[in-house]
N, C-alpha and C positions, 0 to 999 in steps of 0.2 A: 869644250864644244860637245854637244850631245846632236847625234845623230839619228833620224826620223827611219820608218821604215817605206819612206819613199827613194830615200839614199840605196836602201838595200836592191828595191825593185830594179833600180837603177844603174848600180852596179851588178845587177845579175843580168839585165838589157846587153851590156857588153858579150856574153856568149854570140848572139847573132852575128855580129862583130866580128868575134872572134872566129866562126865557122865558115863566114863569109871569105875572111883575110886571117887565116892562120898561120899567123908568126907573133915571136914576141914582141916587137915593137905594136903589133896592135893592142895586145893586151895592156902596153905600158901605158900609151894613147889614149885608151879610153878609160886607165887606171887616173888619167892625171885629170881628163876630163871632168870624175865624178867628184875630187877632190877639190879642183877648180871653183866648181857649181856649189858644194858644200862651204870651201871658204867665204865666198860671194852672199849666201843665203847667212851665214852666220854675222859678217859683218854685216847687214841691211837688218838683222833683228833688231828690235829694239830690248834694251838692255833691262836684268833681273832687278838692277841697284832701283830703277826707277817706280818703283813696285813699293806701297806702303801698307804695313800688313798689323791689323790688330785681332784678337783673337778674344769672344767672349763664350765663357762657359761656366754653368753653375755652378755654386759653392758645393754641393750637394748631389746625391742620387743615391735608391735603394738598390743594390743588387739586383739583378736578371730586369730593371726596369729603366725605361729608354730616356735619353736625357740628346740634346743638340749643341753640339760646339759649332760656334758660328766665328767664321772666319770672313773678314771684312776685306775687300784684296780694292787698291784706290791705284792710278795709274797717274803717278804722278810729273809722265816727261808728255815732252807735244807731239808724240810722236803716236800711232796705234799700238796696241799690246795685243798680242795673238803668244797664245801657248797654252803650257798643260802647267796646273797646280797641284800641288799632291798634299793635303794637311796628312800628315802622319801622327798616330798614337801608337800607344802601347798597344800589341796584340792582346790582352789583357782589357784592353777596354772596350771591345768588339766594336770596333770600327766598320758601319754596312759600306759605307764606298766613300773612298779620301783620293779620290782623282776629279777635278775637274776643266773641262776645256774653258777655257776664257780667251772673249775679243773685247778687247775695253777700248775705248776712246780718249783721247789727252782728257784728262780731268774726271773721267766716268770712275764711281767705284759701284762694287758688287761683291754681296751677300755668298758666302759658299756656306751652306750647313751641312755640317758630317752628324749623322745618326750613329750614336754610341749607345751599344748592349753592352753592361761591363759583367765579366763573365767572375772575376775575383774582387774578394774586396778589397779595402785601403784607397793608397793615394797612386790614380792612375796619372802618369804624364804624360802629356804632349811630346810629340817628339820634333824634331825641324821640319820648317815650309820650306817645299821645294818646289820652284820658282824653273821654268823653262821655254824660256821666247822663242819663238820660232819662225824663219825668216819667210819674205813673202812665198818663195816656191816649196816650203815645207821638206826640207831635206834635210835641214841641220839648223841649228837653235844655240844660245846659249843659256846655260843650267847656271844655277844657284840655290845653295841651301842656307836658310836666317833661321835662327834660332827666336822662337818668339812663346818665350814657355806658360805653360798654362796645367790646371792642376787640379783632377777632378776626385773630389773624396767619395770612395763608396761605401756607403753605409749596409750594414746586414738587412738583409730582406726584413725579416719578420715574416716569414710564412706562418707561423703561428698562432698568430694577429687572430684567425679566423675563430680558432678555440676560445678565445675573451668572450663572448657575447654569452656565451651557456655557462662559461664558470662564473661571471659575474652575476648571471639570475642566482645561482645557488648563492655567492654571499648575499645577495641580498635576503635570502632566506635564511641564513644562520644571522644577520645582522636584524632581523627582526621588523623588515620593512614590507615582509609578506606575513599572507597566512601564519606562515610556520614559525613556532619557538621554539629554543633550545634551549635543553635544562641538564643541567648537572655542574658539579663541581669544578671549580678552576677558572668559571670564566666570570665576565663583570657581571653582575645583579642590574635586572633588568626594570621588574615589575613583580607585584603578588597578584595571586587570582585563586578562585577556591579550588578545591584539590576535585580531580575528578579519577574515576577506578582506570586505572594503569598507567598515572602518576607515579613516578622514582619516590618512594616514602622518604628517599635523603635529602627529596628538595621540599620538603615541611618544613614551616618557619613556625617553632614552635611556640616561641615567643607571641606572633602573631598570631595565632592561633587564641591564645591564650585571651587576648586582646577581646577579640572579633565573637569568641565562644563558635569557631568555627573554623574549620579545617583549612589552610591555603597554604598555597606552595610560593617558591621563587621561581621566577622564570628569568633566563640567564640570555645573555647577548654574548658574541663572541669579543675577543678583549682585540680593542683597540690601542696603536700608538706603541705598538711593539717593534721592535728591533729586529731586521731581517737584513743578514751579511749573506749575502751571493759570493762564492769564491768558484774561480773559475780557473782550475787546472792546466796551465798551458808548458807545460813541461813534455819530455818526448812521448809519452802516453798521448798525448792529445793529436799527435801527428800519424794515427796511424789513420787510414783511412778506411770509412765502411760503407762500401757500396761505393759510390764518387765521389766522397768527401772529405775533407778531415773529421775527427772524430771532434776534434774543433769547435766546429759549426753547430755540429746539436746542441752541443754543450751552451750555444750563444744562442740560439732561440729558445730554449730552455730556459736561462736567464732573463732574457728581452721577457716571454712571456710570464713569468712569475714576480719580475720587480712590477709589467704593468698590472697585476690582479691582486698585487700586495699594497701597492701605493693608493688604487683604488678602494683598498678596505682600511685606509688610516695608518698603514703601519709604515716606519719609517726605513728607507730601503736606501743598502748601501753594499756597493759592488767593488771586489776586485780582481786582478789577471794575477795571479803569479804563480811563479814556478821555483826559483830561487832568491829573484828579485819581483819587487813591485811591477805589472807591464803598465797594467791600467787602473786604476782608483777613481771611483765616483764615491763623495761622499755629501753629505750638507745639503744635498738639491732633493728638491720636492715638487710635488704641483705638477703641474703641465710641464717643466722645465726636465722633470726629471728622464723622461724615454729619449727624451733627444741628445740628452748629455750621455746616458747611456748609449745611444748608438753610435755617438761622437768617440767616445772614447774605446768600444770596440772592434772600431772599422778597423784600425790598423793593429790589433793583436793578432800573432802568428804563433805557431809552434814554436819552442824552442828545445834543441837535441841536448836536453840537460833531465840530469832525474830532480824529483820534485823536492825540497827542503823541507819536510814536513815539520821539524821542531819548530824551525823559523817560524811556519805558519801558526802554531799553534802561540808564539807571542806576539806575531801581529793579532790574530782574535783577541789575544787579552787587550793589547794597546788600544783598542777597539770598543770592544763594548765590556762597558763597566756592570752590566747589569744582564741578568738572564734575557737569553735571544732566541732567535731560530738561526743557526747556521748551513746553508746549504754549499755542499761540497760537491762538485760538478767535476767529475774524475772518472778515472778508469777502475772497473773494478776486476781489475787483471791480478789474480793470487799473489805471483812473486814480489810486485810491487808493492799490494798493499798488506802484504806480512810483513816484511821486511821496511815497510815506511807508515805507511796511515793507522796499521794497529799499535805501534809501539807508542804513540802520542794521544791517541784518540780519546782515550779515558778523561784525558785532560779535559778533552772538550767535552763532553759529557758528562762530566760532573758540575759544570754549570752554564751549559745549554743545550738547548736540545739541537739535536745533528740530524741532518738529509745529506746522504750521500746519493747522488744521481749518477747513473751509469750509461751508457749507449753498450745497447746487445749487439754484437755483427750478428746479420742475417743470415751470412754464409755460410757458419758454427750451425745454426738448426737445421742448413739446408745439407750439409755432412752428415748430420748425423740420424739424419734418413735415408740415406743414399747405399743402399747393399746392394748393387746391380754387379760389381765384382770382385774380385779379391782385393784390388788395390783401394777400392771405393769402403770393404767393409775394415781394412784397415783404418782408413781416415775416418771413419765412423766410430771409433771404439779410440784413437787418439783426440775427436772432439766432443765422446761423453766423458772422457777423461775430465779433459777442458774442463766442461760445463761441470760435473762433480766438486773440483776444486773450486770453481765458483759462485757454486752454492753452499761451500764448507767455509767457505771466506766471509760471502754474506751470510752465514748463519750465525760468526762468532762476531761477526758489528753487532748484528741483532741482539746477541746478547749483552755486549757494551751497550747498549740505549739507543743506537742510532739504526734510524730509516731508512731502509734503501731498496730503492729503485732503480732498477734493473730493465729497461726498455729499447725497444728499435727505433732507429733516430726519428721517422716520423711519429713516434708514439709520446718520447720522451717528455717534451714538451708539456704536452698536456695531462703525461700522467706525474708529471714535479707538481704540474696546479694544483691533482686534486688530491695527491699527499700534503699538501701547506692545507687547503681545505678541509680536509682529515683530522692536519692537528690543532687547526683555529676552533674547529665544531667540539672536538674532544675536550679543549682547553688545557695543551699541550707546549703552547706556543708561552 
């Protein structure tokens, strides 16, 4: 039995009552009374069993964006149905209002749609429908809860999405479908054309020259159909948070953004999660198929409180690509860890492919270490050029290993992975 706050009204009616005729037995009198009127209302509801309940919601949604679970509630006894319905989700799936009142008629059904903002991603659930008739005088009801589960995947935003549109002008510029050519060593031969004064004298085709009785150069395209492994760090590093977020999350729009501006320039793009095991692997998909498999497969990757296996990773890369690649390593570039794990192996991979190591900067570290307003403030200012010190001695000695890195603010990161892969498509590096 669930009771209305006309019961209360009701039972607190009794003080007049009781000031009027102040003794116990009034109190008891009007104590039986309201319980009387609640049994009465409870038996005359009609009942939760008669109630049939299906629940439709999409496969699908991105992050911070709005999606409807529609809850279909049919009344199926002869009797009227008056109460409250409550569709419940996960707090996680930002539920704007999961209460409704419903009067249904024997055989009438009706639509409830609950507006969900899902605030995390993964697989958000449904929780139980609760069902609560309530009898003609509104005093007391009968409650029930059915479980009628239902299961909403959230995929990562892609905020990043918006930086595509200006990094893909620039390939098209290094792919030779503007204006602009590129010349120099390493990447595919394009075209010849005659030499004019501040022309690389390295791109003379001497041969041709020779031909022609006249000077012409190569003009080069950036190389297509090349091999780009995304690995994406999800070991305890990834779990620390910068600003509101995991360090996580950059690390995945980071990714999102560079498999779509890599698969767009031909090259073949294949992602995974690990930390000591495999989380998540996209490999073999291409085309239009591939951003979606991709976000399929990182809705549900989370932190995990393990430190990273770096040997491991270094013969999953072997088992991987047979043949020189771009490997982007989407990690923390926190000193202790990456002395004591990513330089002891790194070599490996840099001796036959070229390495992006991507970093998220916390904001908070620069905002320290401007901060001399007092003693304790110029303390933590001289503990976060420490910091930064060591992490610029950390990335100094990748740098001297062969490998790239980037070092950026989680909204920056993103777009500054793109136009390092740009960087070393143009250079013919890749």
């Amino acid at each position: 039995m669930a009771i209305t706050w006309r019961a209360v009204v009701l039972a607190a009616l009794g003080v007049i009552f009781v000031a009027v005729l102040p003794a116990a037995g009034t109190v008891v009198a009007w104590a039986l009374v309201v319980v009387l009127l609640c049994v009465l209302d409870v038996l005359l509801a009609a009942s939760p069993r008669s109630i049939g309940l299906s629940r439709t919601v999409p496969p699908s949604v991105r992050l911070t964006e709005t999606v409807s679970s529609v809850l279909t509630v049919t009344n199926l006894d002869r009797r009227r149905w008056r109460g409250v319905v409550r569709d419940a989700w996960q707090p996680s799936a930002g539920a704007r209002q999961d209460r409704f009142p419903v009067d249904l008629r024997a055989g009438e059904a009706r639509r409830l749609t609950t507006v969900l903002v899902p605030v995390r991603r993964g697989d958000r659930l449904a929780d139980r429908v609760t069902l609560r008739a309530v009898g003609p005088l509104g005093l007391a009801g009968r409650q029930l809860s059915i479980d009628v589960p239902a299961r909403l995947r959230v995929l990562p935003e892609f905020a990043s999405r918006r930086h595509l549109p200006s990094r893909l002008a620039r390939l098209r510029e290094l792919d030779g479908r503007s204006a602009v050519q590129v010349r120099g060593p390493g990447t595919e031969f394009d075209s010849l054309r005659e030499y004019v004064i501040g022309d690389d004298v390295r791109s003379i085709d001497w041969r041709a020259s020779a031909r022609r009785s006249d000077v012409v150069v190569r003009t080069w395209r950036p190389e297509r159909d090349r091999r780009v492994l995304i690995v994406i760090d999800t070991s305890r590093t990834s779990a620390a948070r910068v600003l509101d977020a995991p360090r996580l999350d950059a690390s995945i729009e980071a990714a999102l953004l560079l498999a779509a501006l890599a698969s767009r320039a031909g090259d073949r793009v294949e992602l995974v999660a690990y930390d000591r095991a495999v989380r998540a692997r996209v490999a073999g998909t291409t085309g239009p198929r591939l951003m979606p498999a991709i976000a399929e497969a990182l809705a549900q990757v989370e932190p995990v409180l393990v430190e990273a296996d770096w040997p491991g990773l270094v013969t999953l890369v072997r088992d991987r690509l047979s043949q020189r690649a771009l490997v982007v390593l989407l990690s923390a570039l926190e000193p202790a860890s990456v002395e004591q794990g990513l330089l002891t192996v790194v070599g490996q991979l840099t001796r036959l492919h070229q390495v992006l190591l991507a970093s998220v900067r916390d904001p908070e570290l620069d905002a320290l270490r401007r901060d001399h307003t007092d003693a304790n403030a110029v303390f933590d200012a001289a503990a976060a050029d420490r910091t930064e010190l060591e992490r610029q001695a950390v990335a100094g000695r990748l740098r001297d290993l062969g490998v790239e890195v980037v070092d950026a603010l989680p909204d920056d990161l993103a777009p500054q992975v793109a136009d390092a892969y740009l960087a070393l498509k143009a250079a013919g590096r890749l």
